[in-house]
C-alpha positions as CSV (number, residue, x, y, z in Angstrom):
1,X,-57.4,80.2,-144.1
2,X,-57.6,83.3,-142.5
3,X,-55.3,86.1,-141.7
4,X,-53.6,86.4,-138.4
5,X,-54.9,89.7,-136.9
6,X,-52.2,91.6,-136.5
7,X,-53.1,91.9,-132.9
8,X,-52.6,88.6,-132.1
9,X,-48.8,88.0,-134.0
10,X,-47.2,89.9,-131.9
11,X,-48.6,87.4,-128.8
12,X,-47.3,84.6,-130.2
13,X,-43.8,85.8,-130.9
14,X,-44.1,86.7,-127.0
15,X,-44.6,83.6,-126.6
16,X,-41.6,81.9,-128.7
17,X,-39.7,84.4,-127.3
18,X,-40.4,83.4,-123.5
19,X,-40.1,79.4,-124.4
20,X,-36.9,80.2,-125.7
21,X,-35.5,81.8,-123.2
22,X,-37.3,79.2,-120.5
23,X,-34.6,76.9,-122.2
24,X,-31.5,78.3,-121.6
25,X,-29.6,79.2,-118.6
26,X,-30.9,81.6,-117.4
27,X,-35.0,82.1,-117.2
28,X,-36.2,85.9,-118.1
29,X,-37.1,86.9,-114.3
30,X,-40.3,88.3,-115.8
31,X,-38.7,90.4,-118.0
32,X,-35.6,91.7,-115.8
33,X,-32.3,91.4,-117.0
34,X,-30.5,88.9,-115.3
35,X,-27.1,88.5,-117.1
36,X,-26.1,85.9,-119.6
37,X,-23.7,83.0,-118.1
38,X,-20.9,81.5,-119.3
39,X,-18.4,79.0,-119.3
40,X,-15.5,79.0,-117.3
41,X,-12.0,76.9,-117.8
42,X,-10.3,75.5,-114.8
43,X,-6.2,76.4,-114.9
44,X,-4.7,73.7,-113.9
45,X,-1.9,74.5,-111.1
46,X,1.2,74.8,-113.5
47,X,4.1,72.4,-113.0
48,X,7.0,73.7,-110.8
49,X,4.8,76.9,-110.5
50,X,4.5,79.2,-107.6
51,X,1.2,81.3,-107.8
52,X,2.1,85.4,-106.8
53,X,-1.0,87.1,-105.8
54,X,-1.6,90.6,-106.9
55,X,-0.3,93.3,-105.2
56,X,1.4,96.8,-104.6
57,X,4.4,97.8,-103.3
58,X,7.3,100.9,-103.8
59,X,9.1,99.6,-106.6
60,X,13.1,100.6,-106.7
61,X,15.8,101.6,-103.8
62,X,14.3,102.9,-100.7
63,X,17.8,104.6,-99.9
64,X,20.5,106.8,-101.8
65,X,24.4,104.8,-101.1
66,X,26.6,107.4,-102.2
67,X,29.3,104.9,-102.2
68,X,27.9,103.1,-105.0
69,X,26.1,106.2,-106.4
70,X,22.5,105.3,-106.0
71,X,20.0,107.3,-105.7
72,X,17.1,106.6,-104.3
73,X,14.4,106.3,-106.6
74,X,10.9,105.0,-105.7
75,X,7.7,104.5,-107.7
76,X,4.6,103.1,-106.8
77,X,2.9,100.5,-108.8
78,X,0.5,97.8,-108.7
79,X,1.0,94.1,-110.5
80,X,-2.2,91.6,-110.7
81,X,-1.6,87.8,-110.0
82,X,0.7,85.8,-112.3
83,X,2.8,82.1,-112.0
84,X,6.0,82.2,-111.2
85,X,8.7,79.4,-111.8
86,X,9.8,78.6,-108.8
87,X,13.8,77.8,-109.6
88,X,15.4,79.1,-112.5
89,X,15.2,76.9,-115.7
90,X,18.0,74.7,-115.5
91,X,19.6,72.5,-118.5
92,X,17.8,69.7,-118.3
93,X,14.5,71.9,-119.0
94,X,16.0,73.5,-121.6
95,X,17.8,70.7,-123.3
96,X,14.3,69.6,-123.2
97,X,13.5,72.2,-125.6
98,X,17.1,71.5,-127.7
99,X,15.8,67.9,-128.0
100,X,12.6,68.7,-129.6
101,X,13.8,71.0,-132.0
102,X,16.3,68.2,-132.8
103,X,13.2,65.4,-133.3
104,X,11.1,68.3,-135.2
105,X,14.4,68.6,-137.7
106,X,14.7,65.1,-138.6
107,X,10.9,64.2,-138.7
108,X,10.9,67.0,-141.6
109,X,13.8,65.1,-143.4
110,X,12.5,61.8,-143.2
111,X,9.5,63.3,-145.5
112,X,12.3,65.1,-147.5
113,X,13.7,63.1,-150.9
114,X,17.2,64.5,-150.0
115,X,17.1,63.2,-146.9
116,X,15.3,59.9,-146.8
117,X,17.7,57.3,-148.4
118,X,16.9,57.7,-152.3
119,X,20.1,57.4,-154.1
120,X,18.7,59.7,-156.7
121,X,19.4,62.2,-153.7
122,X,23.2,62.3,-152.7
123,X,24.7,63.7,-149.8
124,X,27.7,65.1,-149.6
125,X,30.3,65.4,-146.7
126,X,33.4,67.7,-146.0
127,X,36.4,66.7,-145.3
128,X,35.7,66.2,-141.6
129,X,32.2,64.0,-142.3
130,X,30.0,66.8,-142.3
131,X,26.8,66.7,-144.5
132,X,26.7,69.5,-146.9
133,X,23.4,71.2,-148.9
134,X,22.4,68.0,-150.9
135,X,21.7,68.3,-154.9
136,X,20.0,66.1,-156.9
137,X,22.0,63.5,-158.7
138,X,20.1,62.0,-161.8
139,X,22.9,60.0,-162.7
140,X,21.6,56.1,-160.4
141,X,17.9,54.9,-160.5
142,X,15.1,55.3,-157.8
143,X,15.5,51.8,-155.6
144,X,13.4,50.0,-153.3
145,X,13.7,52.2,-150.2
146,X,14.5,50.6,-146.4
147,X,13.2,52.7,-144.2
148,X,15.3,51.9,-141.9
149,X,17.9,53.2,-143.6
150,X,15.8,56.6,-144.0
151,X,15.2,57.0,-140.7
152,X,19.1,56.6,-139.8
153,X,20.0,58.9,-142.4
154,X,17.8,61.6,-141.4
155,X,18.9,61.6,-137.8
156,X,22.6,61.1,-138.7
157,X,22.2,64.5,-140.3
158,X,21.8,66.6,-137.5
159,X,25.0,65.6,-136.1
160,X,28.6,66.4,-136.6
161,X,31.9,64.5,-136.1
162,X,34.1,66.7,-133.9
163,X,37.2,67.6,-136.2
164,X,39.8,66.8,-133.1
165,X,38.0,64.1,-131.2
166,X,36.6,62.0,-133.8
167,X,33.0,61.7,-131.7
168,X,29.6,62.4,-133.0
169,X,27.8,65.1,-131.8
170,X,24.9,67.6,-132.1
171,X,25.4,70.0,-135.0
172,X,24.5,73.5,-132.6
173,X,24.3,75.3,-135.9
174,X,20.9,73.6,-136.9
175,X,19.1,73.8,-134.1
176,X,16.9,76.5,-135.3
177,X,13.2,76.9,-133.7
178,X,11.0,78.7,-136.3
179,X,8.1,80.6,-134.7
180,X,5.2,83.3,-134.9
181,X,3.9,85.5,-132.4
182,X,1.2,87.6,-132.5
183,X,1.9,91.7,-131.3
184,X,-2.1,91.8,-129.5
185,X,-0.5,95.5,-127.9
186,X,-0.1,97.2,-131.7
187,X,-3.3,95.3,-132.9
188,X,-5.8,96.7,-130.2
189,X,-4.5,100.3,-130.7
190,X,-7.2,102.6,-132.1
191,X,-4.3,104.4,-134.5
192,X,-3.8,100.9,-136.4
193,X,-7.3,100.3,-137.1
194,X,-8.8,99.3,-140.1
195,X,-11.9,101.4,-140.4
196,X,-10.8,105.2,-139.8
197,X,-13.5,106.1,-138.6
198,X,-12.7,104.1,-135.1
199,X,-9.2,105.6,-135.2
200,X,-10.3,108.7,-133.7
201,X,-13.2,109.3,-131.6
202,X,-13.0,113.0,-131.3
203,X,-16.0,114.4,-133.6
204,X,-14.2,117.9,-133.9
205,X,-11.6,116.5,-136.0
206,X,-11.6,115.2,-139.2
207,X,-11.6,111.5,-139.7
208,X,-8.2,110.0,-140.2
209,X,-7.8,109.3,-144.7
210,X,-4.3,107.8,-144.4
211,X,-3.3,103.8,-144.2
212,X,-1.4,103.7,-141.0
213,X,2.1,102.1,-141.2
214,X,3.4,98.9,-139.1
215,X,6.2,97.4,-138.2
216,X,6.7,93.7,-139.0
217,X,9.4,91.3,-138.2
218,X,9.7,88.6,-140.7
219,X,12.9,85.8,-140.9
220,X,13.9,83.3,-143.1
221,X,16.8,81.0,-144.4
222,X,18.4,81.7,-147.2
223,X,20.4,79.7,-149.7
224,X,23.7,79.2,-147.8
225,X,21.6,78.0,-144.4
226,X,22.3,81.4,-142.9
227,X,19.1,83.2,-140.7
228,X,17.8,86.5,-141.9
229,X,16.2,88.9,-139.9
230,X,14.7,91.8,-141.5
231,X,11.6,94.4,-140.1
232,X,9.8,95.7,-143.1
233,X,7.5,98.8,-142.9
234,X,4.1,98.8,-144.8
235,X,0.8,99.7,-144.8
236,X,-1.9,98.0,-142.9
237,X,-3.4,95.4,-144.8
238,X,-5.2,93.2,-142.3
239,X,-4.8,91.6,-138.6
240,X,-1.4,89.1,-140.3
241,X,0.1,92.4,-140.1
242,X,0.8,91.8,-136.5
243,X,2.1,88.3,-137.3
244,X,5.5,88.4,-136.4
245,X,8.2,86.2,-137.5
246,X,11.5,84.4,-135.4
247,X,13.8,82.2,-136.7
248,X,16.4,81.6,-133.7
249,X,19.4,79.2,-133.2
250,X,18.0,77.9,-129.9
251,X,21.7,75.7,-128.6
252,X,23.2,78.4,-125.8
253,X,26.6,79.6,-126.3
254,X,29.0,77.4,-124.2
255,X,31.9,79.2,-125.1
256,X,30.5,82.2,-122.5
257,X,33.1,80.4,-120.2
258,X,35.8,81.1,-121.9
259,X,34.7,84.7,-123.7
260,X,33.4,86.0,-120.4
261,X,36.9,85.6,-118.3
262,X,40.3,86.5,-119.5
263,X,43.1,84.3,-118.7
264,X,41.3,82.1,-117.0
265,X,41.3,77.9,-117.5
266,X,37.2,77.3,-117.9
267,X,36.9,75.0,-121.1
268,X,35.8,72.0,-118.5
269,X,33.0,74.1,-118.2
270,X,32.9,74.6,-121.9
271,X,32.4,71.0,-122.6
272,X,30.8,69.8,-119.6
273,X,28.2,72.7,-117.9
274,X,25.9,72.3,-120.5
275,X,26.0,68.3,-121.9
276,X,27.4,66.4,-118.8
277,X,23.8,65.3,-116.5
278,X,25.7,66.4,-113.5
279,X,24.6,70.1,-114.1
280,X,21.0,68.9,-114.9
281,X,19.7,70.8,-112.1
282,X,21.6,73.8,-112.7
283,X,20.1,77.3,-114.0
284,X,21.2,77.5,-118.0
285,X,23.3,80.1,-118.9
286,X,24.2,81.0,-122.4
287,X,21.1,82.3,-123.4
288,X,20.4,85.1,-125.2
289,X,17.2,87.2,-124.3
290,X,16.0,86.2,-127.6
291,X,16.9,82.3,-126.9
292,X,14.6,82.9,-123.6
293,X,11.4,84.4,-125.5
294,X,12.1,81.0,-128.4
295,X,11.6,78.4,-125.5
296,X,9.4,80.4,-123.6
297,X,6.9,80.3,-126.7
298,X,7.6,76.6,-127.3
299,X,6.9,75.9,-123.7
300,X,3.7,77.4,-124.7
301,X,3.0,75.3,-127.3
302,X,3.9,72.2,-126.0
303,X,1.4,72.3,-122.9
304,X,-1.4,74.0,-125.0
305,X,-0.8,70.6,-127.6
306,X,-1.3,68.5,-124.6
307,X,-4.7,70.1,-123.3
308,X,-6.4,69.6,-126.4
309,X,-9.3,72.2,-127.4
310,X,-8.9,73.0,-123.2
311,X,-5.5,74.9,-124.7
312,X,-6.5,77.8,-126.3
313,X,-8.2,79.4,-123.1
314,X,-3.7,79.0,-121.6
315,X,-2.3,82.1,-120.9
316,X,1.5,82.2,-122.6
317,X,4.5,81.3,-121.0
318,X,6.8,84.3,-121.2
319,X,9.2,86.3,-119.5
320,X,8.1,88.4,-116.2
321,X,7.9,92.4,-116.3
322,X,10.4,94.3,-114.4
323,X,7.7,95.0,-111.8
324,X,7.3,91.5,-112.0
325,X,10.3,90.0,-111.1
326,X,11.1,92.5,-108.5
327,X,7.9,92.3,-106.5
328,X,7.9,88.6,-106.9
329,X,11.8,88.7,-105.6
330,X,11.1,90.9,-102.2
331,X,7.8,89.0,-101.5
332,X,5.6,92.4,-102.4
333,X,7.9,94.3,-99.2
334,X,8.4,97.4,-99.7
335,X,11.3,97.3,-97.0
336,X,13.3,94.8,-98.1
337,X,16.7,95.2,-100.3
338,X,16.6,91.1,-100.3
339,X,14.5,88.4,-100.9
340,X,15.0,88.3,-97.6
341,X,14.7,90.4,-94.5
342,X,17.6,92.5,-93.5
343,X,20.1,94.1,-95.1
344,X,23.3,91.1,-95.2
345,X,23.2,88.6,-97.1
346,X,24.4,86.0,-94.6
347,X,22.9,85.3,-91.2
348,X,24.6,86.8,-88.5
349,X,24.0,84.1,-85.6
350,X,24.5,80.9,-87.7
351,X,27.1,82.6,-90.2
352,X,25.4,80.6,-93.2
353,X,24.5,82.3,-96.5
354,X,21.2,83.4,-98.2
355,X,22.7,83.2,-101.7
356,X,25.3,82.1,-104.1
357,X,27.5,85.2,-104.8
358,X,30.9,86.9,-104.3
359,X,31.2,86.8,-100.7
360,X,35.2,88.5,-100.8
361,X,37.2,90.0,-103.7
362,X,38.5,86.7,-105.2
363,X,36.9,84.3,-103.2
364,X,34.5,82.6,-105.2
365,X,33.9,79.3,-102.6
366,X,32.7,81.4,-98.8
367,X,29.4,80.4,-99.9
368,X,30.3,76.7,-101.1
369,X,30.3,77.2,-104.3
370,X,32.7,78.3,-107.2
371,X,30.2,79.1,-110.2
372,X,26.4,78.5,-110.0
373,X,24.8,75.9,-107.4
374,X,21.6,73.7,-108.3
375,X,19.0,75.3,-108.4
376,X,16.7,75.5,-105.7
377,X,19.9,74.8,-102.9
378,X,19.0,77.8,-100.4
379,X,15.8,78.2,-98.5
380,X,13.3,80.4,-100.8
381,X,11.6,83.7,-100.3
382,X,8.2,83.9,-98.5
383,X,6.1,83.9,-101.9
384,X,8.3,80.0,-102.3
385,X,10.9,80.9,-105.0
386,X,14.1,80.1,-105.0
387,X,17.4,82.3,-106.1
388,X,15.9,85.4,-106.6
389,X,19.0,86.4,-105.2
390,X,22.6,85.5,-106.8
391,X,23.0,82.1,-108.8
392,X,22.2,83.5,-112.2
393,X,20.8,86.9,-113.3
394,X,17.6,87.0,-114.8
395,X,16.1,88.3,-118.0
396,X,12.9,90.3,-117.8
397,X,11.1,90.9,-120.6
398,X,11.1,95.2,-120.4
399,X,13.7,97.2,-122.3
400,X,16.3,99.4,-121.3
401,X,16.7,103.1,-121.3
402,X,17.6,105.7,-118.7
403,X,14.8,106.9,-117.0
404,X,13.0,103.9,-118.0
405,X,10.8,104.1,-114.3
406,X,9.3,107.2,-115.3
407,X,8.2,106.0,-119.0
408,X,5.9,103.0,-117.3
409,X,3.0,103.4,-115.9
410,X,2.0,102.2,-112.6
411,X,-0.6,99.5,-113.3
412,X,1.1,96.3,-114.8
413,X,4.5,98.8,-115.6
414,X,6.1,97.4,-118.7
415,X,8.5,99.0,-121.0
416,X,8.3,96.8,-124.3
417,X,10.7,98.2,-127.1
418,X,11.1,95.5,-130.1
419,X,14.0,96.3,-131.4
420,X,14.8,96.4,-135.6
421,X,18.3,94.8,-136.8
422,X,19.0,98.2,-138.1
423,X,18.5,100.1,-134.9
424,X,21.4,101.2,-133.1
425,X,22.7,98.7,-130.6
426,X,22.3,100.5,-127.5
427,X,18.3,100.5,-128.3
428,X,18.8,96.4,-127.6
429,X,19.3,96.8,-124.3
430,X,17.2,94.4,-121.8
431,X,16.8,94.4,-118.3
432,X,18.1,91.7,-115.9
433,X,17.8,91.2,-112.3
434,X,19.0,89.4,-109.1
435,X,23.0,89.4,-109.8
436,X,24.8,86.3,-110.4
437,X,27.3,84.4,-108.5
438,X,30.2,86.6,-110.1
439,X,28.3,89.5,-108.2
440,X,29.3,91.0,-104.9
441,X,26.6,91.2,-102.4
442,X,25.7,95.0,-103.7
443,X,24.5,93.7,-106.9
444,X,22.3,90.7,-105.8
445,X,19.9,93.2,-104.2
446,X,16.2,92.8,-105.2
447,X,16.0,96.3,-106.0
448,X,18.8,97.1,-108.7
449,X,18.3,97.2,-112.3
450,X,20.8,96.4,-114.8
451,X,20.4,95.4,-118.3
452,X,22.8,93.4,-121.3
453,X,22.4,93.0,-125.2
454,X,19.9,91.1,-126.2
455,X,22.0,89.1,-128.3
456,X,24.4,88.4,-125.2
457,X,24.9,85.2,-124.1
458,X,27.0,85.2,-120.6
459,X,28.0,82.3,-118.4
460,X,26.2,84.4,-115.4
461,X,22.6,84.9,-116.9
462,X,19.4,82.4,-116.9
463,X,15.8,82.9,-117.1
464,X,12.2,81.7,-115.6
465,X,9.1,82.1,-116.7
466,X,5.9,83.7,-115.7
467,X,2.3,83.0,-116.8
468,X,-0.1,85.4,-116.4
469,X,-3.0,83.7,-113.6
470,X,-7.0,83.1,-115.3
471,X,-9.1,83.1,-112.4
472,X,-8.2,80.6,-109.7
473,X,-6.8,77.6,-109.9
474,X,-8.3,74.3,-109.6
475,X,-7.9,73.0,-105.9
476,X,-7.1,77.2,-104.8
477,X,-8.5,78.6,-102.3
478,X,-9.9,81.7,-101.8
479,X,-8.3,83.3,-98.9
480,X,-7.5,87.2,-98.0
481,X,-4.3,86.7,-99.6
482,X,-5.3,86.2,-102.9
483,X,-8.7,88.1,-102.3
């Protein structure tokens, strides 16, 4: 057989290459390039979600009130579209999330020898019928095992027996919600690369020789059943470097009734606000900013499960920016104080009010209400959410530190600041926003920051989440709005 002339090889590979190209999306337009196509995933419209298109606006107080001493303090910035819950997350939502840490406990015991009904496993209870750390007890031969009885035992021991009452109920101090989240900011940065020679682009100086150092969070439970938090520095090793560790008691803190208000009778609220269903709809309180990011990430998790392969292309749930919150809160107005349009909080003609707050120094009920209301009870901004204003303060997800507008910049502004158990405490600072219904009408405005611990858990501050929009939504339209 004879050689292909090297004149005519390089036809045929024209060839192959133009039948391939015939064959896929896109044909070769004669040799122009055309693009490549590709697929696209249709968000579908998130449940009790309000879409707020991107936007701009003058972010801060418009006026200086030397009687509060305000300044006034303006910066412009610019946020791109995102879903907003539309009500606060109330108890029922977040029991929700107590529930499922609850199942996820006792489906691990019912796999567990200590737990699952073997009697060469013995559990031990205190004085008051609590089980204690089990131990092995070699002393009574492996039995037939009744499932039955497995499954009883394992759910049994996630509950306590109240020392005073007598009644069974939900141990708070297991509910821990074990999870990992991945820090994609410190990963993309060019000074935590791998190969040095991306770290610096600059061709005048010499190429970077030394390993940078991270900062990890890792957690784990230790012998006695206690959480510990540590943040270890080390040297870049790999992209699990950025894999960052939480191990966090997830039950809110129902005692905030009683630790938040001095000589004051709240323990109904203490044993009611949280487990009785006649505060379903209303916003959760005793949650730490912490407590917020742990169900925030499980939220995520739970719908991504649901969609299948469909759920890696989900944006997370998480908690919005400052910018955020407060353009979604004044409808993107630069004018507005309020979620609303003047500058009272109560309608002048028809005397009814906008929000639940402190209408008069002790008097709690103007509004028709003495502590929060269900959610969603007065009319909603013109973006469709509801309480932006009073009810329950808000976290955010930015940190807190003076002159933290002028550290942000003005396209998606965010402040993040992950704070080390070892840092001081006034570097765990976190900002909330909207006031609360202990809050006089001052400190409901749209337009004031103010911040707590991250640790806090207060009787007068919720959360709602945010997810970042992909595209448009199935069923949106395309209008100049959201154009």
């Amino acid at each position: 057989m004879k050689k292909l002339s090297l004149y005519i090889l390089p036809a045929i590979l024209i060839a192959a290459t133009t039948i391939s190209c015939a064959s896929g999306r896109r044909s070769s337009a004669g040799g122009e390039v055309t693009g490549v196509g590709g697929s696209y995933f249709s968000e579908p419209t998130p449940y009790g979600m309000v879409l707020v298109s991107r936007g701009s606006m003058e972010m801060g107080p418009q006026k200086a009130d030397s009687a509060w001493n305000l300044e006034a303090d303006t910066k412009g910035m610019s946020v791109d579209a995102f879903w907003m819950d539309e009500t606060e997350v109330t108890n029922s939502k977040y029991k929700q999330f107590v529930f499922w840490v609850r199942d996820s406990i006792i489906r691990e015991r019912l796999a567990d020898p200590a737990y699952g009904g073997n009697e060469a496993f013995k559990i031990e209870e205190d004085k008051q019928g609590n089980p204690v750390t089990p131990h092995l007890n070699w002393s009574k031969p492996i039995p037939w095992r009744n499932p039955g009885e497995d499954e009883a035992r394992a759910i049994e021991s996630v509950y306590r027996t109240n020392p005073i009452t007598g009644a069974r109920e939900l141990d708070p101090q297991q509910m821990n919600y074990r999870y990992e989240v991945f820090n994609h900011t410190e990963a993309a940065r060019r000074r935590n690369r791998l190969d040095p020679r991306r770290r610096q682009y600059n061709t005048d100086l010499p190429t970077p020789t030394d390993i940078p150092v991270i900062s990890k969070d890792t957690a784990w439970i230790n012998d006695e059943g206690e959480i510990v938090r540590e943040t270890i520095q080390r040297g870049l090793t790999g992209d699990y470097d950025f894999l960052n560790t939480y191990i966090v008691n997830v039950y809110p803190d129902t005692t905030c009734w009683v630790n938040d208000f001095e000589n004051a009778y709240n323990e109904p609220y203490v044993r009611m606000y949280f487990s009785n269903g006649g505060y379903s709809e209303y916003p959760v309180v005793g949650v730490s900013w912490e407590q917020a990011n742990a169900f925030c990430n499980w939220r995520t998790d739970y719908l991504r499960r649901s969609l299948g392969r469909d759920g890696i292309y989900i944006e997370p749930y998480r908690l919005p920016t400052e910018a955020e919150w407060e353009f979604a809160a004044r409808a993107g107005e630069n004018e507005n104080m309020y979620p609303w349009e003047g500058e009272l909080p109560i309608s002048e003609d028809k005397g009814c009010f906008y929000a639940n707050f402190k209408p008069n120094d002790g008097n709690y009920v103007k509004d028709g209400h003495l502590i929060t209301s269900r959610v969603g009870t007065y009319s909603p901004n013109d973006f469709g959410l509801f309480d932006m204003a009073g009810n329950v303060s808000e976290w955010t997800s930015t940190a807190f530190t003076e002159g933290v507008a002028h550290l942000t910049n003005d396209l998606n502004p965010e402040y993040r600041y992950d704070a080390a158990m070892e840092d001081p405490y006034r570097m765990k600072r976190k900002i909330v926003r909207g006031g609360s219904w202990k809050d006089v009408a001052h400190n409901i405005r749209s337009d004031i920051r103010m911040w707590e611990f991250q640790n806090e858990q207060r009787s007068y501050i919720g959360f709602r989440c945010v997810r970042s929009q992909i595209g448009f939504a199935k069923g949106q339209k395309l209008d100049k709005k959201n154009k």
